[in-house]
MARNUNU-352862 format. One line per 4 residues: number of its first residue (from 1); their letters; for each residue x, z, y of C-alpha. Coordinates in steps of 0.5 Angstrom, whole numbers, plus 500, padded with zeros to 3 digits. Layout:
MARNUNU-352862
NUM> a> X,Z,Y | ...
end
This chain:
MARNUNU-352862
1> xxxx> 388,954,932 | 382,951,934 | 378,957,933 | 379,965,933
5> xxxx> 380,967,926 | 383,968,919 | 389,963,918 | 393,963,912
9> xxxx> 401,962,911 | 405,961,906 | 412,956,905 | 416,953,900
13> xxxx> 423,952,903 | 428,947,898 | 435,948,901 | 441,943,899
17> xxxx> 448,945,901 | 446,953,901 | 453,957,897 | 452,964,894
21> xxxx> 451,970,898 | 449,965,904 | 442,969,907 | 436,965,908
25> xxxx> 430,967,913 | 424,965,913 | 419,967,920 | 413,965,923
29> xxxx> 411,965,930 | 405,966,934 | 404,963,940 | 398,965,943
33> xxxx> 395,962,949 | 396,967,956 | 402,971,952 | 409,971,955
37> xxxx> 412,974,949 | 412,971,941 | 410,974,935 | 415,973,929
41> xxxx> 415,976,923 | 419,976,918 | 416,973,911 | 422,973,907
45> xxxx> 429,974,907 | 432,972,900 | 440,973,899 | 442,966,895
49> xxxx> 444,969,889 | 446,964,884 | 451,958,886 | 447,953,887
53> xxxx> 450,948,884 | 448,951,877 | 441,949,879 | 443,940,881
57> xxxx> 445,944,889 | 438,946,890 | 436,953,892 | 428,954,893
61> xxxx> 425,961,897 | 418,962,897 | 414,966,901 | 408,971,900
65> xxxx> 401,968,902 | 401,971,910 | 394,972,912 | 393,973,920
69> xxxx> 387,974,925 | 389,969,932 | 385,967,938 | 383,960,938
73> xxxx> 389,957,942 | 395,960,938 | 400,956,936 | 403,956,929
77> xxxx> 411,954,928 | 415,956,921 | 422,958,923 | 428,957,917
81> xxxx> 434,960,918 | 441,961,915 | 446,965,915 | 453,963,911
85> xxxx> 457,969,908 | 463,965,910 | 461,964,917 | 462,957,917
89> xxxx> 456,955,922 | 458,947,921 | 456,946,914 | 449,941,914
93> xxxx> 444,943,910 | 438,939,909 | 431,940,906 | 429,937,899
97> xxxx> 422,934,896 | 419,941,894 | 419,944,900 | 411,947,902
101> xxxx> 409,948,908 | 401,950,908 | 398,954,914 | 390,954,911
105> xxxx> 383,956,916 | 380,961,912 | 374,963,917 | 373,963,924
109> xx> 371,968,928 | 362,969,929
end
């Protein structure tokens, strides 16, 4: 962040290889600067409810527009993360042409 304010967050995240009843976490973290520990809150956590294989092997999780305050310095990274219903930590999965990340300055501090 190169000023203290109001930022905005929000993803679109197009996963290939992902099966049914896989779990799909999306976090952001927050770095701030001269703070040991990082804030990463949960945006969405989605079960893949269909097979997506149905749907040309894409399967598309969506946030909600995140609105936070952060102090000029703060980093912003968005995590994805998956869980596989069968435990099959080997399987490759890869992100395809819808996947949206936007982190928008809404206002700065002052």
């Amino acid at each position: 962040m190169p000023e203290t304010g109001l930022v905005s967050i929000q993803a679109t995240v197009d996963l290939r290889g992902l099966r049914r009843d896989d779990l799909v976490r999306i976090r952001a973290e927050y770095t701030r600067p001269g703070d040991a520990e990082n804030d990463t809150p949960l945006l969405r956590q989605e079960r893949v409810s269909v097979d997506p294989e149905t749907t040309g092997g894409v399967f598309v999780v969506s946030t909600p527009d995140e609105r936070v305050e952060l102090p000029k310095g703060t980093q912003i990274r968005v995590q994805v993360a998956v869980r596989p219903a069968d435990d099959d930590h080997r399987r490759r999965l890869t992100y395809s042409t819808r996947t949206r990340i936007s982190i928008v300055e809404i206002r700065t501090a002052g």
